[in-house]
N, C-alpha and C positions, 0 to 999 in steps of 0.2 A: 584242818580247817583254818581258816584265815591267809594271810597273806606276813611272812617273816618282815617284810618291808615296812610294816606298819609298825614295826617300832623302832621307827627311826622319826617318828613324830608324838608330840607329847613331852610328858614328863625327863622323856631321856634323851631331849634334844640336845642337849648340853652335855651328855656324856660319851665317850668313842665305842661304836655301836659295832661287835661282831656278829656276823647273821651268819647260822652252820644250822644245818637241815639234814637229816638222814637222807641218801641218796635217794631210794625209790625205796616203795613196798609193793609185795604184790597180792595185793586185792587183786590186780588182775590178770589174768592168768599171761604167763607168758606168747601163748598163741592166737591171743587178743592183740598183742601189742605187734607182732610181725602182721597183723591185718590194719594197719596203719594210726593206730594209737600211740607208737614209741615217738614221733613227731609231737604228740603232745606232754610229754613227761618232758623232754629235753628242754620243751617252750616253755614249761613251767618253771624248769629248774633256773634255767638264764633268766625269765623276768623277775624272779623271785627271791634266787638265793645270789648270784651270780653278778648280772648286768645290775637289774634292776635298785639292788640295796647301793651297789657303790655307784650309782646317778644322784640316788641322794643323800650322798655323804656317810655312807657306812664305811669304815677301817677296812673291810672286807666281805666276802660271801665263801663261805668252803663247805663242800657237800663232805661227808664223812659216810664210813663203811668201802672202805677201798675196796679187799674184797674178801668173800664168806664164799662158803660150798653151797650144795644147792638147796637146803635145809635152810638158808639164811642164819647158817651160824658162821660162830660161834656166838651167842646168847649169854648176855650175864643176865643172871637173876633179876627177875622184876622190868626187863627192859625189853624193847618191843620184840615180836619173834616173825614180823612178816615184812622184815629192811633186805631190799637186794642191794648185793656190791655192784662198786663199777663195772667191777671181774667177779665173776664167779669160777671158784676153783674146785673139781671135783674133788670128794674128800678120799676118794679110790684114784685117784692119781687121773693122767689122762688133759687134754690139751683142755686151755681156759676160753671159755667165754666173755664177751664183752655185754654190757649192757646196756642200753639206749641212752643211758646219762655218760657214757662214757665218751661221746658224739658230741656231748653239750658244753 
């Protein structure tokens, strides 16, 4: 929820402001996203993490979780368990996938 760009106003306007955001999750199923929803993860990621924070004076935007198997691991304890990589790398070996952030 919310928008990472929003704290680049307020209290921490005076300070050098890094925005990094877990690449994607998936709430939604991967076969949602090939029926014309990955156009909107990518638009989100550029307005939000990407474009949008260094228009208004952030250090930077970097998406993080380059890449995980299809599990969305590897998983440290306590930490989220539904983030896709840019790449998804099968954990039985086998050619890598790209993910729709990978475009953005």
């Amino acid at each position: 929820q919310g928008r990472p760009a929003d704290a680049l106003h307020g209290a921490v306007a005076s300070l050098p402001v890094y925005v990094t955001e877990q690449t994607a999750h998936t709430h939604r199923p991967r076969e949602a996203e090939e029926k014309g929803t990955a156009a909107g993860s990518v638009a989100w990621a550029v307005r939000n993490v990407l474009v949008g924070p260094a228009l208004l004076g952030a250090v930077c935007g970097l998406q993080w979780n380059l890449a995980l198997d299809e599990t969305c691991g590897p998983v440290l304890r306590g930490g989220p368990t539904n983030c896709r990589g840019l790449v998804e790398v099968p954990s039985g070996g086998g050619p890598h996938e790209r993910s729709p952030e990978w475009y953005g």
